[in-house]
C-alpha positions, 0 to 999 in steps of 0.5 A: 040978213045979220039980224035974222040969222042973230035972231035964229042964232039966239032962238037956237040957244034958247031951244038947248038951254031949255033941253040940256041947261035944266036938266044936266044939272038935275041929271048929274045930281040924280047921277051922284045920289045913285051912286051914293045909294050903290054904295051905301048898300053895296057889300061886296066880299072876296071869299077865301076859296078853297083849292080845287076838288081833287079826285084820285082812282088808283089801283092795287092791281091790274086784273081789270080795266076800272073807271071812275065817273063824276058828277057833280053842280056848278049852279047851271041847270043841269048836272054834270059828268064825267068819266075817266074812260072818256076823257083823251087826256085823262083815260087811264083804266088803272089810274085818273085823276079830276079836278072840279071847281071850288065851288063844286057841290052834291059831288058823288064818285062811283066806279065802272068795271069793263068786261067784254061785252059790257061794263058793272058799276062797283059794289059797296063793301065795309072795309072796316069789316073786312071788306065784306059785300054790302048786301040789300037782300038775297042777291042783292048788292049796294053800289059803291057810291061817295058822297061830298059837299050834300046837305047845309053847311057841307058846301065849303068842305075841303076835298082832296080824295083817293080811291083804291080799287083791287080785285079782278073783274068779277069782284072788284072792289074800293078797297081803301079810301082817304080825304087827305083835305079832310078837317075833322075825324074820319068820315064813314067811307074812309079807310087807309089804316097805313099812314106811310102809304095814304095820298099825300094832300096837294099843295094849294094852287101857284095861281090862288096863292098869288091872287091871295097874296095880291089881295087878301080876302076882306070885304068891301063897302064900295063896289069901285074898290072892290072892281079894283082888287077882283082886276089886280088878284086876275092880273096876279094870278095871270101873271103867275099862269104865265111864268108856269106856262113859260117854265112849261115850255122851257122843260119841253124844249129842254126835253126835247133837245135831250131826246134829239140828241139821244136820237141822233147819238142812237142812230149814228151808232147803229149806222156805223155798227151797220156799216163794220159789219157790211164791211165785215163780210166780204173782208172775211173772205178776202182777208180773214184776219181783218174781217173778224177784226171788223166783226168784234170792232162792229160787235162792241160798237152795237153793243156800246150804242144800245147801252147808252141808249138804254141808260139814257 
């Protein structure tokens, strides 16, 4: 029995050096020589991104309910929009404001007008002319559209925009235009001729500024180092979402704690101008003296309540 089960024992072995003896080595070296290869021609690059499309519609007046409609392409297959009067958070028909991705492209901006029962698209004007109607022919009027990041070369332009529209609903109006990122002499569409009022160009991203400063943006030969620093500048702009987010919360409760106090300062004394007053009454017929007493004493009592809680 010792010499059959040594005899399989040996057969066994002999079975799995054929199957993983010979080709283990063969198969870590084709293993190295991928790897190699990888990364011989592996170019990897962190690009230095520019900030966030932003897109601003202001208004000169409120004669009119306006909005403001985005499209744009983000490499899916199909396009996208968006409208200012559609968004819950961003639904203002006087003022929006959008921010797109950095690599947003063939982005356009036009602008609706509410009526009662149906909504216009904006029309062009020159407001290098006057702001006079850009007309096709007889009674035929341009739509106002803006155009960014279309055509070669284009795709990379900084963009930080503000629109503002004036005029009531029958002929409303883009009356200024200004690309605050803009790098270069004006383009066509702009026009803000006082330099004291044109939009003020945001400032770059807390969160891009920490992945750039974690990792500068460079080029890469091998595909594991770049793995290493695309992880540390998400760890670093993480980090730096997760302060704001903390700071966030710190001004909310802040506010909140404010607001409480105000509340309760508010109510305690309307309650007890309520209650002189209450008092006041029957003192009145009782004892005159003391119930114009309670009267002006709950008079100045209200009156002090409602101020703080004005000023406050």
């Amino acid at each position: 029995m010792d010499i059959e089960n040594a005899l399989n024992e040996r057969q066994f072995l002999g079975e799995a050096s054929e199957l993983v003896g010979d080709e283990g080595p063969n198969a870590a070296a084709t293993s190295r020589d991928d790897h190699d290869s990888i990364a011989g021609t592996f170019n990897g690059r962190i690009h230095a991104l520019s900030p966030p499309v932003r897109l601003r519609m202001l208004s000169a007046d409120r004669l009119c309910a306006r909005a403001m409609v985005v499209e744009w392409e983000d490499g899916s297959d199909s396009r996208q929009k968006w409208r200012s009067s559609d968004d819950p958070l961003q639904n203002g028909w006087y003022e929006a404001e959008k921010l797109l991705p950095p690599s947003a492209t063939n982005i356009t901006v036009q602008f609706h007008i509410k009526g009662p029962r149906k909504g216009w698209e904006v029309c062009a004007v020159d407001r290098h002319d006057g702001c006079k109607w850009v007309q096709l022919g007889k009674d035929r009027f341009a739509k106002e559209v803006i155009c960014f990041r279309i055509g070669p070369g284009r795709f990379c332009d900084p963009i930080d925009a503000g629109f503002e529209l004036k005029g009531p609903i029958h002929r409303c109006f883009l009356h200024r235009a200004w690309n605050a990122a803009r790098q270069g002499p004006p383009e066509e569409w702009e026009y803000w001729p006082e330099e004291e009022t044109r939009p003020p160009e945001e400032a770059e991203p807390v969160a891009l500024s920490a992945a750039n400063l974690a990792v500068p943006p460079q080029e890469f030969l091998d595909p594991q180092l770049y793995l290493d620093a695309c992880v540390e500048r998400l760890v670093a702009a993480a980090s730096k979402l997760i302060n704001v987010h903390r700071e966030t919360l710190r001004a909310l409760r802040g506010l909140d704690a404010t607001c409480t106090g105000n509340w309760f300062r508010a109510n305690a004394g309307n309650t007890f101008t309520a209650g002189l007053m209450i008092a006041a009454v029957p003192s009145t017929i009782l004892m005159p003296p003391l119930g114009i007493g309670l009267a002006v004493a709950g008079s100045v009592a209200g009156s002090a309540a409602f101020g703080g809680d004005t000023l406050q």
